[in-house]
N, C-alpha and C positions, 0 to 999 in steps of 0.2 A: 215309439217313444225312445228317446237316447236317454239312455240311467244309468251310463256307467261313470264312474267316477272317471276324474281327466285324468289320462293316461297317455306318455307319449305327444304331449300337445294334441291330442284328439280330445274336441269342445266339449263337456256333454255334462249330465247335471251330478251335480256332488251329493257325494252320500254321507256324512257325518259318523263314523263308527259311535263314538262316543254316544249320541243322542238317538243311533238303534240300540246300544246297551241299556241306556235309561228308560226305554221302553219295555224292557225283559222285565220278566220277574225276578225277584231277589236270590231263589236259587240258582237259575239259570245264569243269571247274570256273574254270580259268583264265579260258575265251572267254567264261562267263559274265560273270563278276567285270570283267572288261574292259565288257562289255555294259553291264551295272550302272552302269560310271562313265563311260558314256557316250561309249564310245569306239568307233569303228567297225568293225566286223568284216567280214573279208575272204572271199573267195570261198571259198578252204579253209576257214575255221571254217564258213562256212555249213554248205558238205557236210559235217562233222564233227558239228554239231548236227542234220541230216537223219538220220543213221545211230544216233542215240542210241536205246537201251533204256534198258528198267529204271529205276534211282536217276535216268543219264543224262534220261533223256528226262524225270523226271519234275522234274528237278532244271531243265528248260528251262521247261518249260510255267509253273511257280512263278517266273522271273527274268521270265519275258514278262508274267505278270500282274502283278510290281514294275514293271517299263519301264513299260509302259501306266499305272499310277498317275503315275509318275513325271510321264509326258507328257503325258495327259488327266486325271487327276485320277481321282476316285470316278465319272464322270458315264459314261452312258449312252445313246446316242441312236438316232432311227429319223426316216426322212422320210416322209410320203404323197405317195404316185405313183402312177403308172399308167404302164403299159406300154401304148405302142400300135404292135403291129405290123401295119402299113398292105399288105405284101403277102407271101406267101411264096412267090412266085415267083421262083426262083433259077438265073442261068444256072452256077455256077461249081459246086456240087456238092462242096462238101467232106466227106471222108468220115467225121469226125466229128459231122455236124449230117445229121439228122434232119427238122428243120421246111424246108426247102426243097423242093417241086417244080415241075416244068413247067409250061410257061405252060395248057397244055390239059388238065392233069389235070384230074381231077373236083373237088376239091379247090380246086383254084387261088383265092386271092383277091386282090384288087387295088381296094380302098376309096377311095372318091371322099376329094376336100377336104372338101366337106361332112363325110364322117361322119368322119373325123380330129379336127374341129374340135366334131363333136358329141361324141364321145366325152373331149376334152378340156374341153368344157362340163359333160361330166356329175361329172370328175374334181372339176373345180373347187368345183362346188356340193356333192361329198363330201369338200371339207375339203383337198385336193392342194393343192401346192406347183407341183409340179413335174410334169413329162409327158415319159418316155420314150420318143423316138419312134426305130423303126429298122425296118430291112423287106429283103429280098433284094433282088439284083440285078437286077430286071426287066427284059428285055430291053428294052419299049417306054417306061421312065423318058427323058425328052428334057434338056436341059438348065437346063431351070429348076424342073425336076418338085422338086427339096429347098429350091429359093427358096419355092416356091408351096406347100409344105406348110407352111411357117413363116408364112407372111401367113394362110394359114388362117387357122391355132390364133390370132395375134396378133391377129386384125381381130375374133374369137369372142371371146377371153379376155384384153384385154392384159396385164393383169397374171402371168400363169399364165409361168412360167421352163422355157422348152423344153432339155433336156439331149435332145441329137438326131444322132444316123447316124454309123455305125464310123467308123474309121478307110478300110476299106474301102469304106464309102458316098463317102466322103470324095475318095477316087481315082479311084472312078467318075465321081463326079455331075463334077469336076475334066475328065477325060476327055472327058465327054461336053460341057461348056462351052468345052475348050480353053483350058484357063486353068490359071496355076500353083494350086497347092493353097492358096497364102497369099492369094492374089488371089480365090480359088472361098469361102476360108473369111470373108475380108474381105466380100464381098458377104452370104454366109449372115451373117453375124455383122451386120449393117447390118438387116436384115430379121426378126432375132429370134431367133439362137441364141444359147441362154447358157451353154451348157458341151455336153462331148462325150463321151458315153459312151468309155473308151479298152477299147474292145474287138477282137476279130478281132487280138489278139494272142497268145492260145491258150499257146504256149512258142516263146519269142523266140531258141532255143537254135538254129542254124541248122540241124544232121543231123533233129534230131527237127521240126521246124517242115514240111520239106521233106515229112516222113512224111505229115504231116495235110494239109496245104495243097497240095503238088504245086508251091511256089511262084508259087499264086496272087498272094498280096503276102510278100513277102520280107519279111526283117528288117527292114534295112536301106529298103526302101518305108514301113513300120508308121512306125516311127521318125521318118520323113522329113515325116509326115503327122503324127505328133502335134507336132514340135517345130514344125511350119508352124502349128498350131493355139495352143499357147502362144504364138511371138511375135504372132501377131497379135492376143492377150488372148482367147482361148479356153479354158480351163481346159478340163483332160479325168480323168475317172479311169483308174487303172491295173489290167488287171488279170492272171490266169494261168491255164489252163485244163490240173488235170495229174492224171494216175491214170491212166493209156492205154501210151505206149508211151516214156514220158521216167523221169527218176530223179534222186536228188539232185544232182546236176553239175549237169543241165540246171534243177533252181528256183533253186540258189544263183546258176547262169550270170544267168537272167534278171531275178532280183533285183538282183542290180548292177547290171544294165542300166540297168534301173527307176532308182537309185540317183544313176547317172553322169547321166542324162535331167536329172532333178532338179536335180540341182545346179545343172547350165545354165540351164533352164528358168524353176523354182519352180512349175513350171502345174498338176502332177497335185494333185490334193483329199482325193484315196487310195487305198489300194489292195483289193481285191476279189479274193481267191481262190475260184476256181470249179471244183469237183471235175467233172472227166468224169463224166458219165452216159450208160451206153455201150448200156443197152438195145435199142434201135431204131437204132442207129446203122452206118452201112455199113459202119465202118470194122471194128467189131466183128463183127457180123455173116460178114462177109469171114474174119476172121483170129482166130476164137475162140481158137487156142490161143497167139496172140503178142500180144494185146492183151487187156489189161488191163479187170478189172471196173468201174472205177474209184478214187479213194484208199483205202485204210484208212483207218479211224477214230481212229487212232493216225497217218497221214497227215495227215488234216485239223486235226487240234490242233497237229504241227510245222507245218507251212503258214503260220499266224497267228501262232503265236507266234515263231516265225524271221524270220519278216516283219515281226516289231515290233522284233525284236532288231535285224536287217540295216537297216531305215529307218529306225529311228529320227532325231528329230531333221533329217529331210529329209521324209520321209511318214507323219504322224503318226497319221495315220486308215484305219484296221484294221475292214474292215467283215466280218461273216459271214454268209453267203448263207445264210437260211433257204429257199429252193428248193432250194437242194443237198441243203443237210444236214436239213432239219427243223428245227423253232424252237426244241427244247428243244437240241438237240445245238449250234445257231446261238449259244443263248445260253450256254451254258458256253462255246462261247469267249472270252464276255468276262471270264471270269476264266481265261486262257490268250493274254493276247496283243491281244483285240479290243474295239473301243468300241464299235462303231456295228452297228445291226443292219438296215441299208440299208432297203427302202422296203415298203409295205403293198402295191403292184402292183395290185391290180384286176383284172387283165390279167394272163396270166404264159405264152405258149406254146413258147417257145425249147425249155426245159426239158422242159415238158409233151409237148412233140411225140419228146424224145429219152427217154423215157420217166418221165420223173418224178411223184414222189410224193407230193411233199407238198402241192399244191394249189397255186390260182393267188392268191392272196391271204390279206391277214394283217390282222385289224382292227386300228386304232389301239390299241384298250384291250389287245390282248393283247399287244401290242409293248410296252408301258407295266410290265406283269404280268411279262413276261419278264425286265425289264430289273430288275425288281424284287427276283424271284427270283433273280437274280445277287450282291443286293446292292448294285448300283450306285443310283443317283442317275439319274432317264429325264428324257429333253430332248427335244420335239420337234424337227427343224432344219429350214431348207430345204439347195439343193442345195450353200449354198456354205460350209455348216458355222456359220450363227447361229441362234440359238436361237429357236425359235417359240412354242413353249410350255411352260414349266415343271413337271413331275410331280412333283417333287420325291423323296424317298425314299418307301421302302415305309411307310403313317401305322400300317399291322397288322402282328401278325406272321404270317406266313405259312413254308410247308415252301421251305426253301433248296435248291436245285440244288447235288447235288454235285460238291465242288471235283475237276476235273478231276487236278492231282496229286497226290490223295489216293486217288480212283479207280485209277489205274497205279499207284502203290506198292501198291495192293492189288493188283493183277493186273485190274481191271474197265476 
């Protein structure tokens, strides 16, 4: 079916914003319409738009892809990267994650500088940007082991822009140096970090947070760690990790979170929703019948598109995780809420280890093709949101991706 609105002179059938609003209900229609004019929406509307069916939800999905025009434009983007994770040895064991064991297991790995540095050499000559670097908590990490990964990659590649170690790397490697986190990230940032993955923030919600982590890094620690990274000119993205054992409270809770950060700050680049994948996961495994398969697919479309509604105008960059979701489902979000379709990876085992699907990497051209098939307008970026290189729109026509709140007003 082609239901995307015409886009780019690509043919295909119209969708009337106005007359999916007059199909909401009068609250919902309200928090939209509010949305629409750009006005902020509060914790309760959030939860109110988490809970939507039907006309509702589909009447959300359609304002989120107006916002998104509104704030990004027609344009479309993706970065090249690479994921390099340097070890999976984990002493903390969190029962969501998968990819961590023992220093002795059979498995275990723990990669010299060198091959950090080579495998960021290989990125570079395949066209990357950027290099994702992050890895467990190794017990024998000492305190300059996150200095000395950076000098690698920088003395191999200077130019190559390192986006590198949680929030949780962040308190250790701190830890282990004895130094404040602003003083630990001043030094990395002196040595070649250029921004900070904002991860190991999972759901920021305190009860549910406590469920996964055991209180490994608290809220209130996350938090502490990423605002020490913004002031000290560290940008970080944001991101939320939900389908397990949280619920609308706990996204709209941590999305304000996310929100209030913001406002302070200005540091995060964007935000990144990441569906549980509970396959292989302890947490799952443990408690089949209390924890969750992961989102709905009907989950994953509120997610981005609530997320464009609630940030707008503070975090404007709505990415969707083709590891999660698969690329075709990744790229209907961009007419649901999302712009950017985060990075080709190379590299991709977080995921992979917690059972995932769709593979470790994404060519350039099909990122392109994707973003095509949206409708949109494809941009390459690097990590800090400027534009690399130009694709400009789709020059053929080609079979459109159908529009996601055409899809739910049917029932698909």
């Amino acid at each position: 079916m082609n239901a995307f609105t015409k886009i780019n002179g690509h043919p295909s059938e119209e969708i009337d914003l106005d007359a999916v609003l007059a199909k909401a209900s009068p609250d919902v229609r309200t928090i939209l319409k509010k949305a629409l004019a750009g006005g902020e929406l509060t914790q309760a509307e959030g939860v109110v738009l988490f809970e939507t069916e039907g006309a509702d939800y589909s009447a959300v999905l359609k304002t989120a892809d107006a916002v998104r025009q509104q704030r990004c434009g027609n344009e479309g983007s993706f970065i090249i990267t690479r994921n390099i994770n340097f070890t999976n040895v984990c002493y903390m064991g969190c029962s969501f994650c998968n990819f961590s064991v023992a220093k002795d297991d059979a498995t275990a790995e723990f990669i010299s500088f060198d091959e950090i540095a080579d495998r960021a050499q290989e990125a570079w000559d395949r066209g990357a940007t950027e290099v994702c670097v992050q890895g467990g908590l190794h017990p024998d990490i000492d305190k300059d082991f996150y200095r000395n990964v950076l000098i690698a990659i920088k003395n191999r590649v200077p130019e190559m822009h390192i986006h590198a170690f949680s929030p949780f790397e962040i308190w250790y490697g701190a830890r282990k140096a004895r130094m404040s986190p602003e003083d630990f990230l001043r030094d990395l940032k002196a040595h070649g970090l250029g921004s900070m993955p904002g991860t190991a923030a999972e759901i920021l919600a305190p009860e549910v947070r406590k469920i996964l982590t055991k209180d490994k890094l608290k809220t209130d620690e996350w938090v502490r760690i990423i605002k020490a990274a913004h002031t000290v000119g560290v940008p970080t993205t944001a991101t939320i990790m939900y389908g397990h054992v949280d619920g609308p409270a706990d996204w709209a809770y941590h999305l304000d979170l996310l929100r209030t950060i913001q406002k302070e700050t200005g540091g995060f680049t964007e935000f990144v929703p990441l569906g549980f994948i509970h396959y292989e996961t302890p947490l799952y495994k443990a408690n089949p019948e209390s924890v969750r398969t992961g989102p709905t697919r009907a989950e994953h479309f509120k997610m981005h598109a609530i997320a464009r509604l609630m940030l707008q105008g503070h975090i404007d960059n709505i990415q969707a995780s083709w590891v999660k979701m698969g690329p075709e489902t990744a790229a209907q979000m961009l007419r649901a809420g999302a712009n950017d379709l985060g990075g080709t990876l190379m590299n991709e085992s977080i995921s992979t280890a917690a059972g995932g699907q769709h593979g470790q990497e994404v060519m350039p051209e099909d990122m392109v093709n994707n973003i095509h098939r949206a409708g949109l307008h494809a941009l390459q970026r690097n990590t800090l949101y400027k534009t690399v290189e130009d694709f400009g729109p789709a020059v053929t026509a080609q079979p459109q991706l159908a529009d996601p709140a055409l899809l739910i007003a049917a029932g698909g």
